[in-house]
C-alpha positions in Angstrom: 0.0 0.0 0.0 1.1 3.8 -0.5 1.0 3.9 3.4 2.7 2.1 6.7 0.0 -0.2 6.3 1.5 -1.7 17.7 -1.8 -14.9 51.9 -4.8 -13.8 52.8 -8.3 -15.7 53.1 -10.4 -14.7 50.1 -13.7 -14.2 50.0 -14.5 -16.6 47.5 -14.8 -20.2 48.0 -12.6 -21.4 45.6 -8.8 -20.5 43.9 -7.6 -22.1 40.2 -5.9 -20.8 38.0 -5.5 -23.7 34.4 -2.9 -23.8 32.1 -4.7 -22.7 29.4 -4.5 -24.4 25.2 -4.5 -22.5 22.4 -4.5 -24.0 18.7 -4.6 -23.8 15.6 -6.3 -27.0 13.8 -5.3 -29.2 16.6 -6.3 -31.5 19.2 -6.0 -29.9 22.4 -4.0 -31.4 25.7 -2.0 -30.3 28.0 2.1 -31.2 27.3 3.3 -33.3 29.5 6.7 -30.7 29.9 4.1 -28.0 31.3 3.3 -30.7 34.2 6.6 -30.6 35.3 8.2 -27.5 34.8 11.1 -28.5 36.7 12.8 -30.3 33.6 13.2 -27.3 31.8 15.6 -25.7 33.8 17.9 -28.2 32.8 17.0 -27.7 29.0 20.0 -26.6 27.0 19.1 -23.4 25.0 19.6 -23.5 20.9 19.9 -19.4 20.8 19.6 -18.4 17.6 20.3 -15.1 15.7 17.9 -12.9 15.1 17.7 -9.8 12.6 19.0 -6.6 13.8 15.4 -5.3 14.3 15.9 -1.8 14.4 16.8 -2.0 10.7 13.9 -4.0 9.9 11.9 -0.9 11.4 14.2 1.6 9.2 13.8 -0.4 6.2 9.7 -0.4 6.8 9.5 3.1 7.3 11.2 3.4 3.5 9.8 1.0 1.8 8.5 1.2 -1.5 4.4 2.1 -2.2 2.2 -0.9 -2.9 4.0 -3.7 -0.7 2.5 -5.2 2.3 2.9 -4.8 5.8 6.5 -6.8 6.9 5.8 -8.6 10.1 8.8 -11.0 10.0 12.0 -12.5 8.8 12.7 -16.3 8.8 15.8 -17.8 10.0 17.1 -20.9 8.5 17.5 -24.3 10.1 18.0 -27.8 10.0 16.1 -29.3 13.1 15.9 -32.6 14.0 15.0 -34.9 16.4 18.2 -36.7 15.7 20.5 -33.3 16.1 19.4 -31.5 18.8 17.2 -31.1 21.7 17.0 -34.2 24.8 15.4 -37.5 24.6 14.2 -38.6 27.7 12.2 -42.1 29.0 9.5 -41.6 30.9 8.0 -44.3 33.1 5.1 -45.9 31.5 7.9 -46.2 28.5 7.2 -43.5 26.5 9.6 -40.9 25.4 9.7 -37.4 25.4 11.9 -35.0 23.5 12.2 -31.2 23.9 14.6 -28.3 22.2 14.3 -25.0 23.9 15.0 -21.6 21.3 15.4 -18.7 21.9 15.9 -15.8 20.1 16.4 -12.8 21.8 13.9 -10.0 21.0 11.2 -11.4 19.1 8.0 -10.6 20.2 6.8 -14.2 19.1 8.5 -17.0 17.3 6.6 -19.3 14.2 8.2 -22.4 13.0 7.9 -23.6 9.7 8.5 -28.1 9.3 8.9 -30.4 6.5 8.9 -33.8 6.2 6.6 -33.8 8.7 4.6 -36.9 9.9 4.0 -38.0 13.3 2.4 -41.2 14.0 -0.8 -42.2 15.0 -0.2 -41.6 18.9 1.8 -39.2 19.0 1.5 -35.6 20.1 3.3 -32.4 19.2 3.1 -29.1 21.2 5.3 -25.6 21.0 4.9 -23.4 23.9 6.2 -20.3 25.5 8.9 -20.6 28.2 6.6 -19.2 30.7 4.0 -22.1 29.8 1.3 -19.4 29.2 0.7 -19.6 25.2 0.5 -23.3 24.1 -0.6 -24.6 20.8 -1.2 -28.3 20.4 -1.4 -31.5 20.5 -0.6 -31.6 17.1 -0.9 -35.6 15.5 -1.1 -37.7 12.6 -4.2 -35.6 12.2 -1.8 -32.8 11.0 -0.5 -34.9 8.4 -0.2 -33.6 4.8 0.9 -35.3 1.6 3.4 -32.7 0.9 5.3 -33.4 4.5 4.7 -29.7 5.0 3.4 -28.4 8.4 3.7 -24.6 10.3 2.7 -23.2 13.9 0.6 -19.8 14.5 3.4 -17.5 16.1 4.3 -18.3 19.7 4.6 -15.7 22.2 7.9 -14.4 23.4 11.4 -15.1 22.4 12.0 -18.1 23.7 10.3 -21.5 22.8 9.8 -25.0 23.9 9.0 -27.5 21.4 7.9 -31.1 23.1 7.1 -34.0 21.4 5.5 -37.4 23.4 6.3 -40.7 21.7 4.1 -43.5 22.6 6.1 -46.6 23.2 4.5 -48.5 20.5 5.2 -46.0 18.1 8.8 -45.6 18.7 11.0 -44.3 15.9 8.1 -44.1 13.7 7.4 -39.9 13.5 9.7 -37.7 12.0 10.0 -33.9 10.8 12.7 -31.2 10.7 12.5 -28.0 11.8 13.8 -25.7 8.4 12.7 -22.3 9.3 12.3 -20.2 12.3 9.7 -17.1 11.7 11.7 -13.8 14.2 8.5 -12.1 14.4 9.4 -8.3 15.2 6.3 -6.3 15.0 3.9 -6.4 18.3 1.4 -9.4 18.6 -2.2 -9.9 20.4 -1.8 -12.9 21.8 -4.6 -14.7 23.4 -5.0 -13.7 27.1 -3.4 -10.4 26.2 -5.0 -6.6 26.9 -4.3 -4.6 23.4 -3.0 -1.2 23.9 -3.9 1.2 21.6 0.0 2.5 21.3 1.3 -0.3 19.4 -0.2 -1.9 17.2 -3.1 0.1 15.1 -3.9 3.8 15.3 -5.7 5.1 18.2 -8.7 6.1 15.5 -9.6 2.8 14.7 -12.9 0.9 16.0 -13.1 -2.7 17.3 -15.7 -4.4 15.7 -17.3 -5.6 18.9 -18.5 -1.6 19.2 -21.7 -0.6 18.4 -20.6 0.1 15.0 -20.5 -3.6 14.1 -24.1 -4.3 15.5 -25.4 -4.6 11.6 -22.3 -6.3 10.2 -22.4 -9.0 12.7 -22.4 -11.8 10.0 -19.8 -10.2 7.2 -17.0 -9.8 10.8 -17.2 -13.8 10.7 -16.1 -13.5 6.9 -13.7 -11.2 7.6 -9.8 -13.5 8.5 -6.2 -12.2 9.4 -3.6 -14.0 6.7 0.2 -14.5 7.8 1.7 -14.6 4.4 4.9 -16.7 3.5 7.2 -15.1 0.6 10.4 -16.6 0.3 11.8 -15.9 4.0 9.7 -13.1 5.2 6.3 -12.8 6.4 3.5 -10.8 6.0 0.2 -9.3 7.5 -3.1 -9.1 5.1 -6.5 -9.8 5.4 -9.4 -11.9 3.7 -12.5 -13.0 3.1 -14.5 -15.9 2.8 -16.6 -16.1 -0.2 -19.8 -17.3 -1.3 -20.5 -19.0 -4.8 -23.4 -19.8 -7.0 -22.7 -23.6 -6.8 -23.8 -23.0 -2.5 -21.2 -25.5 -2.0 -19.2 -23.7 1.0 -15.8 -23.9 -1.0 -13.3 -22.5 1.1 -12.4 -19.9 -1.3 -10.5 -17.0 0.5 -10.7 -13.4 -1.5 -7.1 -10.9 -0.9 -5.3 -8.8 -2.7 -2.8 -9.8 -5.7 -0.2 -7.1 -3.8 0.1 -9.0 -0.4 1.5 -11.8 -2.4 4.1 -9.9 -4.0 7.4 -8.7 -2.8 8.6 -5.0 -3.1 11.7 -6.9 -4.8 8.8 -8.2 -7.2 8.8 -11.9 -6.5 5.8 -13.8 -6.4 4.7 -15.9 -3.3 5.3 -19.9 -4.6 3.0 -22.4 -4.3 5.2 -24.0 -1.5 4.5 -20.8 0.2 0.8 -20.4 -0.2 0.6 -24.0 1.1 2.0 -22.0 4.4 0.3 -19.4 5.0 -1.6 -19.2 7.9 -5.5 -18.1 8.3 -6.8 -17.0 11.4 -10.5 -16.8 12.3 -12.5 -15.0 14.8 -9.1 -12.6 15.9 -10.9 -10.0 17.7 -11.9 -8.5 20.9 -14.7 -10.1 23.1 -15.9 -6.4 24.0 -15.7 -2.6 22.0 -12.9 -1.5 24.5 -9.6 -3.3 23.7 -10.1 -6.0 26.3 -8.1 -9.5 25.3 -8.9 -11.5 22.5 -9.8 -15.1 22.7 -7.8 -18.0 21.8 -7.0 -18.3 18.2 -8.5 -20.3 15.5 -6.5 -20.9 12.2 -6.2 -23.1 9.4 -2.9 -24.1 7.6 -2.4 -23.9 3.5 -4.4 -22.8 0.7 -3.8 -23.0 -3.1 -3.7 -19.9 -5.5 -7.0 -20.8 -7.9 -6.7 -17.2 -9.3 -5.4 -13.3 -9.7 -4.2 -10.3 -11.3 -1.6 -7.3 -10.7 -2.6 -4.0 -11.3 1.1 -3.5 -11.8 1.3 -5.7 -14.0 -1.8 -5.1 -16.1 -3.3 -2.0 -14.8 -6.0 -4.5 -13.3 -8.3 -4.7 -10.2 -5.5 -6.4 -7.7 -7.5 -9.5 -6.6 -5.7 -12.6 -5.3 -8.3 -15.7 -4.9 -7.3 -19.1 -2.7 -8.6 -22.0 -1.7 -8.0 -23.4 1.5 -6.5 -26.7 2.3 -9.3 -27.7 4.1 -12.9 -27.0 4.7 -13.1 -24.3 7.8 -14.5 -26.2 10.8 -18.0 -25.5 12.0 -16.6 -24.3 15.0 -15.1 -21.3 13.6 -18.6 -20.5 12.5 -17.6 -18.9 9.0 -20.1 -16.7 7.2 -19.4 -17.1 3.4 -19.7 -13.6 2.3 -22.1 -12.1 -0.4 -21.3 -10.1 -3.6 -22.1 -7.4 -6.3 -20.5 -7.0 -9.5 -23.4 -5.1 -10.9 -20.4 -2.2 -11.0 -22.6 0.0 -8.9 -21.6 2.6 -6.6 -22.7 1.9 -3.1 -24.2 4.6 -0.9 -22.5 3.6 2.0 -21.2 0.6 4.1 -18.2 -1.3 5.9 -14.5 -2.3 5.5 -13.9 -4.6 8.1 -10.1 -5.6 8.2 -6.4 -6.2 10.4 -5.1 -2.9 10.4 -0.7 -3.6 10.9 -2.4 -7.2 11.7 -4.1 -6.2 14.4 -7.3 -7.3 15.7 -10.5 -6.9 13.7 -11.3 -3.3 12.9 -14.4 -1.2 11.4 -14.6 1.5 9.0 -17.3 3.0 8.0 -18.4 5.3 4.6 -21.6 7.4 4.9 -20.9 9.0 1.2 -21.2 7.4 -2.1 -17.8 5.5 -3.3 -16.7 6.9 -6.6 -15.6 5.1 -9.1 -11.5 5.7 -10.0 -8.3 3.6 -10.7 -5.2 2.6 -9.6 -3.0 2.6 -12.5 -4.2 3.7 -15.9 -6.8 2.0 -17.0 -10.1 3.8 -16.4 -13.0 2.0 -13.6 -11.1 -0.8 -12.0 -11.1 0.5 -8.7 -13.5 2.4 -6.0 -12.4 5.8 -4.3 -13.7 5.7 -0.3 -13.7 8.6 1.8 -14.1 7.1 6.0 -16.6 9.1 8.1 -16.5 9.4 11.8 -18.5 7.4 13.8 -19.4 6.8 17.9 -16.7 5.3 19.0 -13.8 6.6 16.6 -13.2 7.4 12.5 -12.2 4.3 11.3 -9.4 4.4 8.5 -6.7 1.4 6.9 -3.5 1.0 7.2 -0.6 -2.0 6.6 -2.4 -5.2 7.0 -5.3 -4.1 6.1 -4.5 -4.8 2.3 -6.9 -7.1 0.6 -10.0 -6.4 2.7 -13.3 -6.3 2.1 -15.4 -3.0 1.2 -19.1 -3.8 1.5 -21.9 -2.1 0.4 -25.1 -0.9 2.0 -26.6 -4.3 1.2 -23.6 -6.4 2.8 -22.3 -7.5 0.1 -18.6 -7.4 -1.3 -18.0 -5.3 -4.3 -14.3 -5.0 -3.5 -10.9 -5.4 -1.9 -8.2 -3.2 -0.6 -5.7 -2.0 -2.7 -4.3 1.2 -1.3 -4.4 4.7 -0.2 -3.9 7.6 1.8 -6.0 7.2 4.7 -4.6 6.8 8.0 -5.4 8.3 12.1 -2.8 11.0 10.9 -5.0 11.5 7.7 -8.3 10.8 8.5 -9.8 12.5 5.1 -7.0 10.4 3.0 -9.0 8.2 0.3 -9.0 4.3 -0.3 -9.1 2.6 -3.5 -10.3 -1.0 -3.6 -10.3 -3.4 -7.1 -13.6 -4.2 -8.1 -15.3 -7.4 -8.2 -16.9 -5.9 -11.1 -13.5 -5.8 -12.9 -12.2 -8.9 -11.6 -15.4 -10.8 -12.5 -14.6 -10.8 -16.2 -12.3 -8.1 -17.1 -8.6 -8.8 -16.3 -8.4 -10.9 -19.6 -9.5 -14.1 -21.2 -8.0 -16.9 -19.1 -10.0 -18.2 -16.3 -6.3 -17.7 -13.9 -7.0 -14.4 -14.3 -11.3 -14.1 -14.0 -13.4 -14.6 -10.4 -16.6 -15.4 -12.3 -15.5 -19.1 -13.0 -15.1 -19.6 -9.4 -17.1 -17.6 -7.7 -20.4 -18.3 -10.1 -19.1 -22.0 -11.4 -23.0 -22.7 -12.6 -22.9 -20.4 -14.8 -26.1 -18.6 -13.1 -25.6 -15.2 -14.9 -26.2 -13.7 -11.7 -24.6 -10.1 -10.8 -25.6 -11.0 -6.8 -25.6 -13.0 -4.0 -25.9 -12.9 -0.6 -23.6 -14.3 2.5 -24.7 -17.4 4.1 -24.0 -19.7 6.6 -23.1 -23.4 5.8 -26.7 -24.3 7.3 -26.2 -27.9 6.5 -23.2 -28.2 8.8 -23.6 -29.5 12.1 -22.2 -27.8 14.8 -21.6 -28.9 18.4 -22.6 -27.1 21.0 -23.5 -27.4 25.2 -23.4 -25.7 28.2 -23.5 -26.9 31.9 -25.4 -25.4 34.9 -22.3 -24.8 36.5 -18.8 -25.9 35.9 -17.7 -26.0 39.9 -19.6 -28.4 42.3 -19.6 -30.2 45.5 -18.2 -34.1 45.8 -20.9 -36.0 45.0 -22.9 -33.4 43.1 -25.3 -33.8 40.5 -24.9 -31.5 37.5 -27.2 -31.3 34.0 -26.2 -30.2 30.9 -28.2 -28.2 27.6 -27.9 -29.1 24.3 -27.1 -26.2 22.3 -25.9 -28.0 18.9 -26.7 -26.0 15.8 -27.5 -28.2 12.4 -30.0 -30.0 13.3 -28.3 -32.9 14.7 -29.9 -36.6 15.0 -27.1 -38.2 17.1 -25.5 -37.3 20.1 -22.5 -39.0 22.3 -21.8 -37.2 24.9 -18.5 -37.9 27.4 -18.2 -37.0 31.0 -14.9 -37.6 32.5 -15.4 -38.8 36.1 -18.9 -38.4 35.7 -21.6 -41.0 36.3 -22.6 -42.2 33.9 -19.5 -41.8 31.9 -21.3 -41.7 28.5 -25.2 -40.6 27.4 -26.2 -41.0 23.5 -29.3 -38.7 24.0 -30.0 -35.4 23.6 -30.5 -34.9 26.8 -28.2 -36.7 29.3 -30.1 -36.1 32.4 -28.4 -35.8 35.7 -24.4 -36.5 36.3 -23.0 -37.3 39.5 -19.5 -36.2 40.2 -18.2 -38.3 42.5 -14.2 -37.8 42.5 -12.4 -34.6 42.7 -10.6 -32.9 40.3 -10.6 -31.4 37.4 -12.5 -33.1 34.3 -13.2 -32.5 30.7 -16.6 -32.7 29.0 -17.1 -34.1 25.2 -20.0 -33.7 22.5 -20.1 -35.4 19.4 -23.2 -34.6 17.1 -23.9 -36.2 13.6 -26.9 -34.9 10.7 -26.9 -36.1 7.4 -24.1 -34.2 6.3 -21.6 -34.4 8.3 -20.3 -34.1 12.2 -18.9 -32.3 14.9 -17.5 -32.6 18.5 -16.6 -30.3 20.8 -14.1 -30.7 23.7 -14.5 -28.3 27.2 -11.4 -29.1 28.6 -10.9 -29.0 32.5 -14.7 -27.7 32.5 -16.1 -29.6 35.7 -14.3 -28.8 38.8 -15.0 -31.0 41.3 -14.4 -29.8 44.9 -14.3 -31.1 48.8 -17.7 -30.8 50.9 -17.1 -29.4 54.5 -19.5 -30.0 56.8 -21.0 -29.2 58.9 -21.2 -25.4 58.2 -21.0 -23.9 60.4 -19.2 -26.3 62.8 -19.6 -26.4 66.4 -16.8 -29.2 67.4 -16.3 -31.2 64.7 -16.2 -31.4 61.2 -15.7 -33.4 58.1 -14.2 -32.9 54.8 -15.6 -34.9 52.5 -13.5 -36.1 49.9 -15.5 -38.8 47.8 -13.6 -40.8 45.6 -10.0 -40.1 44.9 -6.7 -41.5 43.4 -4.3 -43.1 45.4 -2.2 -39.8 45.1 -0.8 -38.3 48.3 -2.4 -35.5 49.8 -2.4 -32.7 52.1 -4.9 -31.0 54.7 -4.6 -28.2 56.3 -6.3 -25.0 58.1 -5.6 -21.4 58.8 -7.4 -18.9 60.8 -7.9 -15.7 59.6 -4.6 -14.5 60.5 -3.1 -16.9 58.4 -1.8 -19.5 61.2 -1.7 -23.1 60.3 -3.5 -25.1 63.3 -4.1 -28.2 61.7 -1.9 -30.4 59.2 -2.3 -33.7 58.2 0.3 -34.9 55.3 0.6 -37.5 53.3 -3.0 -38.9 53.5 -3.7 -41.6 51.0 -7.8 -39.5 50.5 -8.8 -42.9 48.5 -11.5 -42.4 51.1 -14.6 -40.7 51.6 -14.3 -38.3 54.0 -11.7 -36.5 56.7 -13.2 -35.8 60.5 -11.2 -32.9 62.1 -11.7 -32.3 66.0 -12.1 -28.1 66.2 -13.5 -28.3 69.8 -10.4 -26.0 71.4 -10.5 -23.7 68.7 -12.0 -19.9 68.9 -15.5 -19.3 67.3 -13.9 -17.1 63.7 -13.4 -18.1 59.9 -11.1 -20.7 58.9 -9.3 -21.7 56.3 -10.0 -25.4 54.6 -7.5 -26.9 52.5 -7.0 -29.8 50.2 -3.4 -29.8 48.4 -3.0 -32.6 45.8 -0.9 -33.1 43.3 -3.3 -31.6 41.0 -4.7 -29.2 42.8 -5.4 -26.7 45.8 -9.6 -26.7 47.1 -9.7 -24.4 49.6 -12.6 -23.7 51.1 -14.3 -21.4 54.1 -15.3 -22.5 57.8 -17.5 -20.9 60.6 -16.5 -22.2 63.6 -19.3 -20.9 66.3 -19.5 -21.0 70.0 -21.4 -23.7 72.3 
């Protein structure tokens, strides 16, 4: 683009704090490294060199119009389990083998694999060194022909890569590790409170303001896109499209220019198959409160596009994805015009400098202009101001959608002038109109073939949802209870479903096939996950709560007058811990290593003062606390 497109008692009953997983197109888990945190202090450190990066911010301030907004550099590798990292046995005889990297400065680290395949079994996780951004398990399930594989970018500058070998799988996975993504420009990870200072402009509007409230369903068409180009990366942004044929082909609409290089090179098909798509990367909330774990999809393949550079065209770049996008990203597959028409008024919706999902909105007619000389392939915007800021574009934003009045795409970023230091700077965005037919002959360079593949003739669509899709979906009453406890949980499934296996971890019953499940008991504490699978006639879906029940000691009575008991119900073997404070924080009772395979704990609190006390049960697990009054005879 033409522009630079950052001790006390509590109150509360109960303390936890879970490790939390993030992923990609993965199969969630907990690594078995993050368990033990011990072992990596005795991980040796592969530091690696990084780019100077206050060059890289030089070099971005001068670069040349029309390019994309840089994000990162890659660093060459060669990474094997065979040459670096530590094996180690563990003692149900699998293995486990971890390589630590760091390099010094990033603000997040992506790694890029080939020859990648990992048994059936096997798990995969990279994580920050802190533990608190994981993404994984990664498994056979991650597979590809082309032994090609990449991670979303990690937070920090140092990395832990794990990988968990079953024992009957041993020596059967391999991949290597060729490129290390330094990722220099600031990152919303999830968990993390945005600050307005640096990443996008202070002018620009979350799409979770009020702003959004009619453009609810073109936001879920609306996806980040971490481009590969040789060995840098990029930010852009996409959409999802709709097509005559109602088929729900992933088909992904950017711009020609975020595949380019400002050295002029073309993105290769190796490196489309790596780019990364994230889904649903915005705020919860119109202020910039965190953003919630990501949700991306790995590869795509270049079906079409055409340069305006190159052929003074309508700069569209079209993709399909490697794979269909889950139900559970809930993808709206946007609507289009190519009647050609001026809109009145409408939307951008876009990753300004890649970060979360912005708003911008036009409340005067587009205009119709160009980008290089031929006449009517692009729309001029002017942005207005609205309630919560005046929405503009910048870096990143390249390739999103404009929509008009109607919600419909009619085009995609290109460039301009706009920015929070230039609020009255205008936007040009290609056609669809020119794209649909006019960029030459060959279907390579056309979006009608795709987009309309029935040959409908029809200058219009509208967005839709993938209603035959399946979708699982449930909810419990509450997600922390009492030993013993009974809990019910709703149905919420989308798609019609007509077959339902549900999965309760430590529940009883463990498994219900009906819609309803009824009433589960809970009688063992700890932490447990919760599984739906739903099936309709085209298709299915399951959905995975992990560490949703919390299952927590009973003491009674409560308020106590001499006596009381903790009741523990069923437990593992594991060795635990009681112990209670008073308010001041003084232990007064201890009881270790207790085998709680038992059902409850009596403790004698005759002697003590009447006052609030201080329950609690240490396991290996976890920490229940949990308030006592003790009152007077």
């Amino acid at each position: 683009m033409k522009k630079s497109i950052g001790f006390l008692i509590l109150s509360l009953g109960f303390i936890f704090m879970p490790f939390d997983t993030f992923a990609q197109r993965s199969f969630g888990g907990i690594p078995a490294g993050l368990k033990e945190m011990k072992h990596h202090t005795g991980l040796p450190v592969l530091k690696v060199n990084g780019p100077d990066v206050m060059e890289l911010l030089r070099e971005d301030e001068n670069r040349e119009p029309f390019t994309p907004e840089r994000m990162g550099v890659s660093i060459p590798v060669d990474l094997t389990m065979r040459n670096s990292g530590n094996w180690r046995r563990l003692d149900n005889g699998d293995r486990l083998w971890q390589l630590k990297i760091q390099a010094s400065s990033a603000a997040g680290l992506s790694l890029y694999f080939r020859n990648f395949h990992l048994a059936p079994g096997a798990s995969l996780y990279v994580y920050s060194e802190d533990g608190s951004h994981v993404i994984g398990a990664f498994t056979s399930g991650n597979n590809r022909r082309d032994g090609f594989f990449a991670t979303e970018v990690v937070k920090g500058d140092c990395v832990i890569i794990e990988f968990l070998e079953p024992s009957g799988v041993i020596g059967n996975s391999d991949f290597t590790i060729e490129e290390i993504l330094f990722v220099y420009r600031p990152v919303i990870f999830p968990g993390d409170r945005p600050e307005l200072d640096d990443r996008s402009g202070s002018c620009q509007v979350n799409t979770a303001c009020s702003e959004g409230d009619e453009w609810r369903e073109q936001i879920k068409s609306v996806i980040r896109i971490q481009i590969k180009n040789g060995f840098v990366a990029y930010w852009c942004t996409g959409t999802i499209m709709n097509n005559t044929a109602a088929d729900y082909s992933p088909y992904v609409l950017t711009a020609d220019h975020c595949a380019k290089s400002p050295g002029g090179s073309y993105a290769t098909a190796e490196d489309v198959s790596k780019w990364l798509f994230y889904f649903r990367y915005e705020t919860v909330g119109c202020e910039n409160a965190s953003v919630e774990a990501n949700k991306s999809l790995l590869g795509a393949r270049k079906i079409a596009s055409s340069s305006p550079l190159d052929n003074n065209g309508s700069d569209f770049y079209l993709v399909l994805l490697n794979e269909n996008i889950p139900p559970a990203y809930e993808p709206f597959y946007a609507g289009w015009d190519v009647a050609g028409s001026p809109s009145p008024s409408g939307v951008s919706i876009h990753h300004p400098s890649g970060d979360v999902k912005k708003i911008s909105t036009y409340l005067n007619p587009l205009t119709n202009s160009q980008w290089g000389i031929n006449p009517g392939t692009h729309f001029r915007v002017i942005w207005n101001a609205t309630a919560n800021g005046h929405g503009t574009t910048e870096g990143g934003s390249s390739g999103s959608p404009v929509f008009d009045n109607k919600g419909r795409v009619i085009g995609q970023l290109t460039g301009g002038e706009s920015g929070c230091y230039n609020l009255s700077g205008p936007d040009y965005y290609g056609k669809m109109s020119f794209s649909w037919l006019s960029n030459g002959s060959a279907d390579s360079v056309r979006l009608k073939p795709w987009l309309d593949p029935v040959n409908s003739g029809l200058s219009s669509i509208n967005g839709s949802y993938n209603e035959k899709q399946v979708i699982a979906r449930f909810l419990a009453d509450t997600t922390v209870i009492a030993v013993g406890s009974l809990l019910s949980f709703s149905d919420l499934s989308m798609g019609n479903p007509v077959s339902w296996h549900w999965e309760f971890e430590g529940g009883e019953p463990a498994v219900s096939t009906s819609a309803d499940p009824g009433e589960i008991r809970y009688n063992t504490l700890g932490l447990f996950n919760v599984k739906l699978s739903v099936t309709n006639a085209f298709g299915a879906d399951s959905l995975i709560r992990e560490k949703y029940i919390r299952v927590v000691p009973e003491v009674f009575p409560n308020p106590a007058l001499d006596e009381f008991y903790i009741l523990l119900g069923r437990y593992s073997a594991d060795p635990a811990e009681i112990r209670v404070y008073n308010a001041l924080g003084r232990l007064l009772y201890q009881k270790e290593n207790t085998s709680i395979n038992r059902k409850f704990i009596s403790v004698d609190c005759s002697r003590w003062p009447a006052g609030m006390y201080l329950v609690e049960v240490r396991s290996l697990a976890d920490v229940y606390s949990r308030k006592l009054l003790k009152i007077k005879r």
